[in-house]
Residue frames as qw, qx, qy, qz and C-alpha x, y, z in Angstrom:
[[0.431, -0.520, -0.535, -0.507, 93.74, 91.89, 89.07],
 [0.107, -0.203, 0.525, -0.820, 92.74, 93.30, 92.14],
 [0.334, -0.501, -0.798, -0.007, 89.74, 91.99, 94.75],
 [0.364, -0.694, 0.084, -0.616, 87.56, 94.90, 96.51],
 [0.103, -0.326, 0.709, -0.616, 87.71, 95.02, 100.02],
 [0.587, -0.099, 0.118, -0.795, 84.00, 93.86, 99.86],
 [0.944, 0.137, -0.272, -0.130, 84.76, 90.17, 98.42],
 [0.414, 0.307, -0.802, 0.303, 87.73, 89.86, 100.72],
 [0.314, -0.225, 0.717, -0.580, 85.40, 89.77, 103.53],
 [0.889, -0.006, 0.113, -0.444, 82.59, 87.59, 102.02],
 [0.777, 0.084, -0.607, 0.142, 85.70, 84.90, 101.14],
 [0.084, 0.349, -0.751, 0.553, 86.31, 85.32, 104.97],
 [0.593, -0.160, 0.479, -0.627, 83.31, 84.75, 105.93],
 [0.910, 0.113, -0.261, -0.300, 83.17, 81.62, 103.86],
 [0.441, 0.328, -0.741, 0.386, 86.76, 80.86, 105.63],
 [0.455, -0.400, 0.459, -0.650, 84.71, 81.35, 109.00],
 [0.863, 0.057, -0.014, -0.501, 81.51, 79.42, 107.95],
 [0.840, 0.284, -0.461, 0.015, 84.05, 76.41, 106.91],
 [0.127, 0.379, -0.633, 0.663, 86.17, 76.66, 110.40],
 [0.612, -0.185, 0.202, -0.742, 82.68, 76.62, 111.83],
 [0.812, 0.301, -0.252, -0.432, 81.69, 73.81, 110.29],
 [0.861, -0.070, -0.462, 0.202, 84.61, 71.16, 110.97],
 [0.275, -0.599, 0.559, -0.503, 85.32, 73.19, 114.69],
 [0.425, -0.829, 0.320, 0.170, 86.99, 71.70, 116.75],
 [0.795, 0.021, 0.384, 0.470, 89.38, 70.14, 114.30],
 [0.042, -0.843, 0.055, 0.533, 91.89, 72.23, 113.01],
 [0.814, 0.450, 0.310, 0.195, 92.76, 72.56, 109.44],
 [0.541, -0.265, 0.390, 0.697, 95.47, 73.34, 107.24],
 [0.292, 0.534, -0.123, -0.784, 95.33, 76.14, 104.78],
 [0.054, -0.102, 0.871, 0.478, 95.65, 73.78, 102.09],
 [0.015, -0.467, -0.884, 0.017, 92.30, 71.87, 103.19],
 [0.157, 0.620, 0.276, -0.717, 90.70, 76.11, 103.72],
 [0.108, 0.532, -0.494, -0.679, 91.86, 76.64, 100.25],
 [0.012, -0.167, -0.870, -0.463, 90.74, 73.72, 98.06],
 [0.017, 0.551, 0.757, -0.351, 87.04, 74.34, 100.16],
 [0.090, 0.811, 0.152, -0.558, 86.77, 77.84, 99.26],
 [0.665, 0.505, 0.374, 0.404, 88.31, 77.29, 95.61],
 [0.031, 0.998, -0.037, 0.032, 91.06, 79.88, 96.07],
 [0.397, 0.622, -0.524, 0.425, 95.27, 80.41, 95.93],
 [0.704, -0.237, -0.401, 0.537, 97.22, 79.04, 99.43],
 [0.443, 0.035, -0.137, 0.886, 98.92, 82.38, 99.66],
 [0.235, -0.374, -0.130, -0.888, 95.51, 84.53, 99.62],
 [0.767, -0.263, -0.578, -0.092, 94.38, 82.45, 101.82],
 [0.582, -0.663, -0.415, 0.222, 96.34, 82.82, 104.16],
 [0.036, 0.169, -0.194, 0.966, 96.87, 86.77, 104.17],
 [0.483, -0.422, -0.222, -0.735, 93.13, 86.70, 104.56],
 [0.725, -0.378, -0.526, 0.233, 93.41, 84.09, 107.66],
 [0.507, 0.034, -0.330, 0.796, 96.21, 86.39, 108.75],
 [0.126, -0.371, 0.027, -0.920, 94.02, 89.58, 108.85],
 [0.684, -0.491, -0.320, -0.435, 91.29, 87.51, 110.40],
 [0.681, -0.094, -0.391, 0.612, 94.16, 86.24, 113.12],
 [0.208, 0.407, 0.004, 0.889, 94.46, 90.14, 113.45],
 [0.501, -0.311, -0.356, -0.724, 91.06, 90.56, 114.42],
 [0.189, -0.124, 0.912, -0.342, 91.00, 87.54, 116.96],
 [0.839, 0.005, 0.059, -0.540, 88.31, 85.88, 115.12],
 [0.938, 0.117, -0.317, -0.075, 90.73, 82.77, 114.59],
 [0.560, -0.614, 0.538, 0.142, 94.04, 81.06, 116.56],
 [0.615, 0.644, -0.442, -0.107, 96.94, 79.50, 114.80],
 [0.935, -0.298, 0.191, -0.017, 98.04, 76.25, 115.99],
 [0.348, 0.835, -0.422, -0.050, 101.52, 75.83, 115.27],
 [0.232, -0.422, 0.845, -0.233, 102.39, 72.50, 117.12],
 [0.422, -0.042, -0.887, -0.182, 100.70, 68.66, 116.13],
 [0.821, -0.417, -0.349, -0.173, 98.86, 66.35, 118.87],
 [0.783, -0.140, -0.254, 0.550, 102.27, 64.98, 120.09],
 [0.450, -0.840, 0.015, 0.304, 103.26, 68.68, 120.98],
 [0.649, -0.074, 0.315, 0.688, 106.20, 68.69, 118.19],
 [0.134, 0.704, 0.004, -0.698, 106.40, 72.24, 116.20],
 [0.635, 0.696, 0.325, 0.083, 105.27, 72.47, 112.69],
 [0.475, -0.544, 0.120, 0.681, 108.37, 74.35, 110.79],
 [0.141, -0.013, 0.519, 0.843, 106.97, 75.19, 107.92],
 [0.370, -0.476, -0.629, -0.490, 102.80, 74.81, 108.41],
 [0.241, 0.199, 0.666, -0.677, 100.02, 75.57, 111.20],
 [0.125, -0.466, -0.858, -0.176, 96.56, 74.82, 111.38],
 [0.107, -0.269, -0.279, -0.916, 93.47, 77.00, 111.90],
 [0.282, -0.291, -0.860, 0.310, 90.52, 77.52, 114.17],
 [0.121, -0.770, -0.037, -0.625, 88.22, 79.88, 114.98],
 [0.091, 0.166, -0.583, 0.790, 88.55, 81.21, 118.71],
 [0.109, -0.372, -0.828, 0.406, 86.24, 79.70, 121.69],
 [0.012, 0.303, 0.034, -0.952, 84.10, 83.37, 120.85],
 [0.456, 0.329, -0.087, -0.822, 83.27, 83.18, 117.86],
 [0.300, -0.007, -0.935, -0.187, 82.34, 79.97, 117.83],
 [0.116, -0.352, -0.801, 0.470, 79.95, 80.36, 120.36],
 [0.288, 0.484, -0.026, -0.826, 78.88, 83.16, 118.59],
 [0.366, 0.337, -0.707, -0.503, 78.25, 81.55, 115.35],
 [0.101, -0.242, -0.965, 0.004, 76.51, 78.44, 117.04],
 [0.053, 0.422, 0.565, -0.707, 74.02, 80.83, 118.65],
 [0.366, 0.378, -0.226, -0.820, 73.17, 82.20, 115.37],
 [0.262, 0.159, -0.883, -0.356, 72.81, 78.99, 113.49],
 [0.060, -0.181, -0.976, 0.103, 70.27, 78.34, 115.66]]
């Protein structure tokens, strides 16, 4: 089964709207994925493309500074947050 191009951006923009929503704490795809009731792995190609795009940043290191070797976390970028607050209001 295939997804148009048209519903991969409206689940992004629910991946924004939820980024938005617990900014500044980054999250793990896992925690994107149960939210948005979708797969891990579509998930995050559709982060990736949005990564592409520079509307998010991939965090790829803890608090403590240690590298993640199998996970990263998620964010939008200082931008479009500021963008996105401006609307909301």
């Amino acid at each position: 089964m295939r997804i148009s191009q048209e519903k991969k951006k409206k689940i992004q923009e629910q991946i924004l709207a939820f980024l938005y929503s617990k900014n500044p704490q980054p999250m793990f795809i896992l925690h994107i994925a149960r939210e948005i009731a979708r797969d891990e792995e579509f998930t995050k190609k559709l982060l990736f493309d949005l990564k592409k795009k520079e509307l998010v940043v991939e965090i790829k290191k803890n608090n403590k500074g240690k590298i993640y070797l199998r996970r990263s976390r998620w964010k939008l970028t200082e931008e479009v947050y500021q963008t996105y607050k401006i609307h909301q209001q």
